[in-house]
KOLVEX-330974 format. One record per atom (N, C-alpha, C, O, CB): residue number from 1; atom name; x, y, z. Coordinates in nm, 4 decimals. Last residue first. Glycine has a CB too. Layout:
+------+------+----------+----------+----------+
: resi : name :       px :       py :       pz :
+------+------+----------+----------+----------+
:  NUM :   CA :        X :        Y :        Z :
...
+------+------+----------+----------+----------+
END
This chain:
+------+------+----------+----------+----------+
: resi : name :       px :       py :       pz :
+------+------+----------+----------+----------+
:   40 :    N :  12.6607 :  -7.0348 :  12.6338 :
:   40 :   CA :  12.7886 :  -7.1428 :  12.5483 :
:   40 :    C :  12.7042 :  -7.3132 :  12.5499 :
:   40 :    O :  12.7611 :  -7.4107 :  12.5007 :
:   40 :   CB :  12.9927 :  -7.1529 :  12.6789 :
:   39 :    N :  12.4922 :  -6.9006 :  12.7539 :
:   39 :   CA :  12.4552 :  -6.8913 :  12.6164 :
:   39 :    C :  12.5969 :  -7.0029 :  12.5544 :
:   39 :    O :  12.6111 :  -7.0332 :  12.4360 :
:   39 :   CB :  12.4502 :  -6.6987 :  12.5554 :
:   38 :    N :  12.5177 :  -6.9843 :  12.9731 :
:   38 :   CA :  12.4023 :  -7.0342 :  12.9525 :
:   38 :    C :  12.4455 :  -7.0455 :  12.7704 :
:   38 :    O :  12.4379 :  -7.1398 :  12.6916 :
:   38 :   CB :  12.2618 :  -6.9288 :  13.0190 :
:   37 :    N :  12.7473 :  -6.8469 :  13.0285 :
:   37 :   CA :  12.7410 :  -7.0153 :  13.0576 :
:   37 :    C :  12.6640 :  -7.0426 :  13.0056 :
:   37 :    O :  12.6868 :  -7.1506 :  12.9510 :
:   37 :   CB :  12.7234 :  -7.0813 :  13.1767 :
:   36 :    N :  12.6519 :  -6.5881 :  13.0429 :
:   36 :   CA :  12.7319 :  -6.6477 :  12.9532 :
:   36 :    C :  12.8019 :  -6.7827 :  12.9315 :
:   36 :    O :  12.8844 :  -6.8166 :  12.8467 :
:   36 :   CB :  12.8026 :  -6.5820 :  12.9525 :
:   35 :    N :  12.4891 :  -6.5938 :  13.2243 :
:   35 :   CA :  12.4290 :  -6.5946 :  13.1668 :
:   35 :    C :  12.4961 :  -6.6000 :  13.0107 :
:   35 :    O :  12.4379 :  -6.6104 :  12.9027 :
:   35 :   CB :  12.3598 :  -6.5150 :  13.2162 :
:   34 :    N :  12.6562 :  -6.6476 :  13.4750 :
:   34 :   CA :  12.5916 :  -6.7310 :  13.4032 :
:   34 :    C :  12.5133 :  -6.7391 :  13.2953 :
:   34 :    O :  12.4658 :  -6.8455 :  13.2556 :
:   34 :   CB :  12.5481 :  -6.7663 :  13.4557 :
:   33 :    N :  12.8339 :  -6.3784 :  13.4508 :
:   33 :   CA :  12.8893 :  -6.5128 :  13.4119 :
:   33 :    C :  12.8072 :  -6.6152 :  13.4043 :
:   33 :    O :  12.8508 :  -6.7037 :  13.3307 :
:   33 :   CB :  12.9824 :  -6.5548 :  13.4914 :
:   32 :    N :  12.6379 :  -6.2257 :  13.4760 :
:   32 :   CA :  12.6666 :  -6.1853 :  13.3931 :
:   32 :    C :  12.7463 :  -6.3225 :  13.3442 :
:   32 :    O :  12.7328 :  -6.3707 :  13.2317 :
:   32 :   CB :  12.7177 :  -6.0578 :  13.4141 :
:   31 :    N :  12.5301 :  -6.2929 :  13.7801 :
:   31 :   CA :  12.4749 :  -6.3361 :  13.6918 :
:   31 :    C :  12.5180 :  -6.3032 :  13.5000 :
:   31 :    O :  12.4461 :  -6.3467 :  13.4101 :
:   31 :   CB :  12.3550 :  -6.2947 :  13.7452 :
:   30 :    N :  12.8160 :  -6.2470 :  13.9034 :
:   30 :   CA :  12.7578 :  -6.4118 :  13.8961 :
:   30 :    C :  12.6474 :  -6.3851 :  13.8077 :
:   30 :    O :  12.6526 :  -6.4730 :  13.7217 :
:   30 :   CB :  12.6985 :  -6.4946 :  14.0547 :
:   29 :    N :  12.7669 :  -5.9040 :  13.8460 :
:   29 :   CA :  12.8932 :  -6.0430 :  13.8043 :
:   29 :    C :  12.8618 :  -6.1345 :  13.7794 :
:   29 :    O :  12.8565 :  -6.1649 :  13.6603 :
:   29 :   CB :  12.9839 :  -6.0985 :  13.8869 :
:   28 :    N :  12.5821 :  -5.8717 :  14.0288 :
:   28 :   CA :  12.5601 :  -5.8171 :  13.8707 :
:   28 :    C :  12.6683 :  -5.9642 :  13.7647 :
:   28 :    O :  12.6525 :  -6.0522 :  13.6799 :
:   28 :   CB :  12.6584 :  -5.5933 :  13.8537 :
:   27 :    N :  12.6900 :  -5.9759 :  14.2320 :
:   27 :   CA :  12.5394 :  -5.9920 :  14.1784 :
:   27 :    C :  12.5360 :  -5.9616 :  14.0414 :
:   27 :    O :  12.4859 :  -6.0325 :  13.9541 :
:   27 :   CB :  12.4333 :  -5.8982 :  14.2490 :
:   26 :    N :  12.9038 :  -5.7821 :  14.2812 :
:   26 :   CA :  12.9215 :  -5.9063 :  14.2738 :
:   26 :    C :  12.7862 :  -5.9620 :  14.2047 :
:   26 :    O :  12.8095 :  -5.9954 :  14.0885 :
:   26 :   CB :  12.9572 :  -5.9597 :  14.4107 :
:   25 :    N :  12.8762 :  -5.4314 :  14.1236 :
:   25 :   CA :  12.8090 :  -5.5336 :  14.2440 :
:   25 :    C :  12.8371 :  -5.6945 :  14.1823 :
:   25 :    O :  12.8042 :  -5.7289 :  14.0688 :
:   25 :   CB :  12.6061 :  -5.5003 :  14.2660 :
:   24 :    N :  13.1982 :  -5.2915 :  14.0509 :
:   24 :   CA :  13.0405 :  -5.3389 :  13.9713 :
:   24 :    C :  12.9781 :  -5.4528 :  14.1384 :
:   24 :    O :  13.0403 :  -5.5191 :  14.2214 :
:   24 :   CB :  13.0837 :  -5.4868 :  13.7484 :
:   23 :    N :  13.4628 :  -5.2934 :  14.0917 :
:   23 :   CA :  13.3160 :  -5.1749 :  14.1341 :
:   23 :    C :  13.1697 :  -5.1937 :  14.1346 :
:   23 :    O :  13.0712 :  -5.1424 :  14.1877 :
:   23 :   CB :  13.3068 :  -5.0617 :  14.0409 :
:   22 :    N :  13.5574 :  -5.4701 :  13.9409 :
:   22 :   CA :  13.5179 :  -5.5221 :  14.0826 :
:   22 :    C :  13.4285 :  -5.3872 :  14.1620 :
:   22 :    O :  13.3539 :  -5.3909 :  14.2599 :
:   22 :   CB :  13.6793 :  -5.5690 :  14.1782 :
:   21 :    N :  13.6083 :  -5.3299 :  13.7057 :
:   21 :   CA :  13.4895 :  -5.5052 :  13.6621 :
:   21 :    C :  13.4762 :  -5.5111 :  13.8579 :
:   21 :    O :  13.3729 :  -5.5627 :  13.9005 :
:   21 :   CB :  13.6307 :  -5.7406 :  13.5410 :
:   20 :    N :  13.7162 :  -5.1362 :  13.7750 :
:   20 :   CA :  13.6245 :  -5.0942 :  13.7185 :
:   20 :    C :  13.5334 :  -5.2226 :  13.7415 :
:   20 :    O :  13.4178 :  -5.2222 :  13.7838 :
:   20 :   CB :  13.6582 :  -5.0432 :  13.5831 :
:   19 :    N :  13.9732 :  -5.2387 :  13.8300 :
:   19 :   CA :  13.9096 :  -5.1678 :  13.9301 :
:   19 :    C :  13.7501 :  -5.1614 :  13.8998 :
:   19 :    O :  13.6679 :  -5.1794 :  13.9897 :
:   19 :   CB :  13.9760 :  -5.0266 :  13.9398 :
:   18 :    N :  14.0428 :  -5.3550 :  13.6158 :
:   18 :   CA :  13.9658 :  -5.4233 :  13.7067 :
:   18 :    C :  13.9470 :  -5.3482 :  13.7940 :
:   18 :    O :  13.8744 :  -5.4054 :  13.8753 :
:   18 :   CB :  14.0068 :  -5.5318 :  13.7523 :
:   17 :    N :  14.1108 :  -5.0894 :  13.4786 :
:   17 :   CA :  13.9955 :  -5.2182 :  13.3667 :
:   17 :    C :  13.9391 :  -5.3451 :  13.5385 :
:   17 :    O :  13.8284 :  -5.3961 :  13.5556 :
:   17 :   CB :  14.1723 :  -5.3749 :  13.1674 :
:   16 :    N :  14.2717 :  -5.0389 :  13.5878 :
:   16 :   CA :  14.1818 :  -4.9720 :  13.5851 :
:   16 :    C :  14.0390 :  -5.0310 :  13.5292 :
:   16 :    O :  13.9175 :  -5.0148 :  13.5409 :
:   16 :   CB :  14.2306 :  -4.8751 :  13.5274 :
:   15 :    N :  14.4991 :  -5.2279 :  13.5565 :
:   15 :   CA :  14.4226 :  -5.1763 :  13.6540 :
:   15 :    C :  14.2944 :  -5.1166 :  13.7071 :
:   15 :    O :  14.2336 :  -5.1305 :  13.8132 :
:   15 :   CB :  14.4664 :  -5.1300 :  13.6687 :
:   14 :    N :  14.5180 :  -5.2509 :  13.2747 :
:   14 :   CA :  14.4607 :  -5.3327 :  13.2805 :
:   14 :    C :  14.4128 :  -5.3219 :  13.4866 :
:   14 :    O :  14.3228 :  -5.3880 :  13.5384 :
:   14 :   CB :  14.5526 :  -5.4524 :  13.1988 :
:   13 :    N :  14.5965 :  -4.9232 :  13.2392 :
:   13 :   CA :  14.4845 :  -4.9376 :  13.1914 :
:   13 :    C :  14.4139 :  -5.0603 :  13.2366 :
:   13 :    O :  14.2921 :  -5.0525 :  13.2527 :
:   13 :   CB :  14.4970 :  -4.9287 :  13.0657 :
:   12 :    N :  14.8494 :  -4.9368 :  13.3780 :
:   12 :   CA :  14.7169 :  -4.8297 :  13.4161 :
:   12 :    C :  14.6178 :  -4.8754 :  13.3910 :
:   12 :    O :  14.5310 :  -4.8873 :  13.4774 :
:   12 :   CB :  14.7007 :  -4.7028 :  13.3542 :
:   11 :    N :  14.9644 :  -5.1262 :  13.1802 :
:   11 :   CA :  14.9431 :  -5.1626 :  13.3481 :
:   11 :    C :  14.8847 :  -5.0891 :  13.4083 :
:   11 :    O :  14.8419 :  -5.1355 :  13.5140 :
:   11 :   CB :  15.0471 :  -5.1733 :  13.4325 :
:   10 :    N :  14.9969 :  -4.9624 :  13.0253 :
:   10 :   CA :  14.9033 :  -5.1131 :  12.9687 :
:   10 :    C :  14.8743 :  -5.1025 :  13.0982 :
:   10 :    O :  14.7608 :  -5.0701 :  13.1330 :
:   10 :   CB :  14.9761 :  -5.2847 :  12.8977 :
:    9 :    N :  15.2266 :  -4.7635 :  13.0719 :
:    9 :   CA :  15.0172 :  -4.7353 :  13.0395 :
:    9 :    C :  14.9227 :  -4.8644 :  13.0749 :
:    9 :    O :  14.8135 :  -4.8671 :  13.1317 :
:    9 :   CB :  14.9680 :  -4.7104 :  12.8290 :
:    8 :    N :  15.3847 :  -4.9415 :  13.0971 :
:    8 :   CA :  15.2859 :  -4.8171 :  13.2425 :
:    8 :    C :  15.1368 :  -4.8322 :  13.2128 :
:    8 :    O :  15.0277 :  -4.8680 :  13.2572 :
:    8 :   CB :  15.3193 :  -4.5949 :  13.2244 :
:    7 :    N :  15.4378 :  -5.0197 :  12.8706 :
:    7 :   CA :  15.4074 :  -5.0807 :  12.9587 :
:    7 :    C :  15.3621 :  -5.0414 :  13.0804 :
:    7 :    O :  15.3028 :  -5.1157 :  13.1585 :
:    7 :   CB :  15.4781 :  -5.1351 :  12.9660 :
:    6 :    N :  15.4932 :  -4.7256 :  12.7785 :
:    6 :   CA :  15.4193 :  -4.8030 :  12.7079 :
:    6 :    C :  15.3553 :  -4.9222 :  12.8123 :
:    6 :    O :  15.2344 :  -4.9203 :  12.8353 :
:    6 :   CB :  15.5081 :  -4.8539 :  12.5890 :
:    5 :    N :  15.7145 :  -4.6456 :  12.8918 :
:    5 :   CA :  15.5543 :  -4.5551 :  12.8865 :
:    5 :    C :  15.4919 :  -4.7137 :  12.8533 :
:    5 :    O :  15.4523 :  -4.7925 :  12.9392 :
:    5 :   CB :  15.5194 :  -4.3888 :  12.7205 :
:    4 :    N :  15.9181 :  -4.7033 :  12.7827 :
:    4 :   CA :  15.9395 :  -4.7223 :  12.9411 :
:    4 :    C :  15.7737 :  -4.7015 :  12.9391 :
:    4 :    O :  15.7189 :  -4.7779 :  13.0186 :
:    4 :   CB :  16.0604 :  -4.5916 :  13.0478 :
:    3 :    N :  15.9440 :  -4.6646 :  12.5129 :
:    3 :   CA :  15.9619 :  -4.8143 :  12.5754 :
:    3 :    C :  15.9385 :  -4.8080 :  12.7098 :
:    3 :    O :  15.9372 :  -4.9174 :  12.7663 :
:    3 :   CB :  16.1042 :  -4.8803 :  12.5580 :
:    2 :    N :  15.9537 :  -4.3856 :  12.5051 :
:    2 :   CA :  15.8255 :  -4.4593 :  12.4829 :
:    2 :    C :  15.8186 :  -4.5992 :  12.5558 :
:    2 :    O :  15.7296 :  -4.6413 :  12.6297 :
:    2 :   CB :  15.8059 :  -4.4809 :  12.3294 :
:    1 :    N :  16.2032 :  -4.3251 :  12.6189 :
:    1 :   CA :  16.0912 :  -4.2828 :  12.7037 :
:    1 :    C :  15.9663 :  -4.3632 :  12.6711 :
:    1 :    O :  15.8873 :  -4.4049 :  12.7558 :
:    1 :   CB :  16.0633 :  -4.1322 :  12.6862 :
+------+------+----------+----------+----------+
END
C-alpha cells in the first residue's frame, strides 16, 4: 500500500506546489525571476 501511496502523494504535492506557483499573478513571477537574475 505504501509503495503505491508514496508516489500519489509526491504527485499531489508537486501538483499542488504548481497550482500554487501559477495562482500567484504572472507580475509577481517575472519580477521574482528577475530579481533572481539580478542577484546571480
Amino acid at each position: 500500500m505504501t509503495s503505491i501511496t508514496k508516489p500519489l502523494i509526491k504527485a499531489g504535492l508537486a501538483a499542488g506546489f504548481t497550482a500554487a506557483s501559477m495562482s500567484l499573478s504572472t507580475g509577481v513571477a517575472y519580477a521574482d525571476l528577475m530579481n533572481w537574475e539580478a542577484v546571480a
